[in-house]
C-alpha positions, -999 to 999 in steps of 0.1 A, spaced: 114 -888 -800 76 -889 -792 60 -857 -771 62 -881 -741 99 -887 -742 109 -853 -752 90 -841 -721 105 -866 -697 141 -858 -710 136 -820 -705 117 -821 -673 88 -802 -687 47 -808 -689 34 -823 -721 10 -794 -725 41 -770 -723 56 -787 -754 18 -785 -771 15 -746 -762 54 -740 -779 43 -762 -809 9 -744 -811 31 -708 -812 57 -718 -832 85 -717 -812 96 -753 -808 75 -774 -832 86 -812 -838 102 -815 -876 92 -852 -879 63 -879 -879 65 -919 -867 58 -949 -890 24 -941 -868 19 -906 -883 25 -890 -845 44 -859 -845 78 -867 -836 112 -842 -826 145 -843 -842 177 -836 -821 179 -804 -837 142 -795 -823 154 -808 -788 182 -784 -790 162 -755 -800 140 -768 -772 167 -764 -744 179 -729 -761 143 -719 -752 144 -735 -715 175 -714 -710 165 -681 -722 130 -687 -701 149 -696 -670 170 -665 -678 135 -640 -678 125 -634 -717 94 -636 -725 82 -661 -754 81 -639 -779 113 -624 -774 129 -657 -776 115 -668 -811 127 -633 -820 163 -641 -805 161 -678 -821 150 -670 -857 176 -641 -857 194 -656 -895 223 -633 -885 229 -651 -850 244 -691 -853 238 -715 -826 274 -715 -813 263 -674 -807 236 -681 -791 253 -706 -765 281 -682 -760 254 -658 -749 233 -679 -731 265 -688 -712 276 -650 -704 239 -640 -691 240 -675 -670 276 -665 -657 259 -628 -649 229 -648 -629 251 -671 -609 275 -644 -600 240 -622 -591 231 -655 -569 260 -655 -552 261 -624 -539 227 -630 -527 235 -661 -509 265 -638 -489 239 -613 -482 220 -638 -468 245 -659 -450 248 -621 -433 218 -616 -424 219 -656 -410 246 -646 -388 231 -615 -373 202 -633 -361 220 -658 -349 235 -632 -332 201 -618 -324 209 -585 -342 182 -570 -363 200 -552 -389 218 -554 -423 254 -561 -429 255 -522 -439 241 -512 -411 258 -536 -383 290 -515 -407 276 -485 -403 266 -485 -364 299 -506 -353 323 -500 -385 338 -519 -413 364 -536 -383 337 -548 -358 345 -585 -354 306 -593 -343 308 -628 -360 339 -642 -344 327 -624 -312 291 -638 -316 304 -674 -330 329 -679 -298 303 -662 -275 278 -687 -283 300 -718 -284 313 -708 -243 278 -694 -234 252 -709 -252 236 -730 -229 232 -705 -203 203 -683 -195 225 -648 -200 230 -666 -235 194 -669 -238 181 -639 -224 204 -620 -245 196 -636 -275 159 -629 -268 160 -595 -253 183 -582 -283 163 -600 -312 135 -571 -305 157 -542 -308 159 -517 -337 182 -498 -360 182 -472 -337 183 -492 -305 216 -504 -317 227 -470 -323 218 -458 -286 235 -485 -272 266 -477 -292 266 -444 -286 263 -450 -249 286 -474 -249 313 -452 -263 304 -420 -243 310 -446 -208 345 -453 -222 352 -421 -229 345 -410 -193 364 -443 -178 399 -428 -201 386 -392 -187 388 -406 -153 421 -425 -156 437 -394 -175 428 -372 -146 441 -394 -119 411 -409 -102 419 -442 -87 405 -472 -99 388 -475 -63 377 -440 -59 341 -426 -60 347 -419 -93 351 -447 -109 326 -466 -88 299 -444 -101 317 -457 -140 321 -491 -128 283 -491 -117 270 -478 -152 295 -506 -168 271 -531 -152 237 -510 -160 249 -518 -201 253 -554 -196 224 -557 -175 203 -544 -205 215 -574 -225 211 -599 -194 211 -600 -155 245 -601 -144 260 -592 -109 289 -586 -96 304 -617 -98 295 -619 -133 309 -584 -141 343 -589 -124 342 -623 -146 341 -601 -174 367 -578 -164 392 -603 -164 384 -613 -194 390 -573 -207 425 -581 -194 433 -616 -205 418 -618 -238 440 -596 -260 413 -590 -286 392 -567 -255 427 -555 -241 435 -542 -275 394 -521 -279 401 -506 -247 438 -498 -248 430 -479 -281 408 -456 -266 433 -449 -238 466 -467 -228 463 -483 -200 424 -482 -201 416 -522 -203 435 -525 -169 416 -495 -152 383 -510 -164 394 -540 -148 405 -526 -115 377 -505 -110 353 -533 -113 367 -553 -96 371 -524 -64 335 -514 -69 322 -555 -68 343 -555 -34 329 -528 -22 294 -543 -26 307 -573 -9 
């Protein structure tokens, strides 16, 4: 095969196959009726030994070193080729997850890592079936949008505030249901009142929208089950005294 031919089969320049000829490291065995420099199939094996190593990372001269080896056959160096190519593709794999991740918290329109969004809302936080679902009910209204743009500008530690807020409010609504307070008391007005001060940071929401939510902390047994964890009984409370605080603002 003629430099031309050898070059189209492989996929690489002409001047490539000159500079590997010029170094030594691929260099055609053979010459036409015409006198031209011509390459065996053994050359355009060695050829594709080299492509493989230099899509692998070695450097030229490592490969002639690698190729010339007389203690390493051909059939080695395919079996090795083979093990560093199973080593890359198993490396780009876990990159594409990592990025598939990091696709679905800014879809999400959370700036962090999958280690962080683990470390902030731990290994069992269902964000991507939340955000998925959320988005698919949602998504073509402005709370969707607002959301999505108010929440694409917060930080690591944004994130962390929020959670920690979030948790110290549900920790007072159980402390309030544990010690008696009715669900339409003072009490848990003042609770129900900061409920709708965190979703408010995300997007505007009234009342209505709040007690819409609260109905959903009862009927959706995924939300029944967060709250009712912290407290038994505490999903229903949450509901109640939302719903009493929304009536009292008429």
């Amino acid at each position: 095969m003629t430099v031309g031919e050898v070059a189209r089969l492989v996929g690489v320049s002409v001047r490539t196959l000159h500079h590997y000829d010029e170094i030594g490291l691929v260099a055609p065995s053979g010459r036409t009726p015409s006198g031209y420099r011509s390459y065996s199939a053994a050359d355009v094996e060695r050829l594709h030994q080299v492509l493989t190593y230099r899509e692998l990372g070695f450097p030229l001269e490592e490969i002639a070193t690698l190729l010339d080896d007389p203690s390493v056959d051909a059939l080695a160096h395919l079996r090795r080729q083979r093990e560093l190519l199973e080593q890359r593709i198993d490396r780009l794999h876990r990159m594409a997850a990592a990025v598939e991740k990091m696709m679905e918290a800014k879809q999400m329109g959370i700036q962090l890592t999958p280690a962080e969004q683990r470390e902030i809302f731990g290994d069992n936080w269902p964000g991507e079936e939340y955000a998925a679902e959320a988005e698919q009910r949602w998504g073509d209204t402005d709370a969707w949008k607002q959301s999505q743009a108010r929440s694409a500008k917060w930080t690591k530690d944004d994130w962390q505030q929020i959670k920690a807020e979030t948790d110290a409010l549900e920790a007072d609504f159980a402390a309030a249901l544990a010690e008696g307070a009715a669900a339409d008391s003072d009490r848990a007005a003042a609770l129900a009142d900061r409920h709708l001060e965190s979703i408010r940071r995300h997007y505007d929401c009234g009342y209505d929208m709040q007690v819409n939510l609260a109905q959903m902390y009862v009927a959706d047994e995924r939300f029944r089950r967060h709250y009712d964890d912290v407290a038994a009984g505490l999903a229903q409370y949450l509901h109640d005294a939302i719903v009493a605080n929304a009536a009292r603002h008429g």
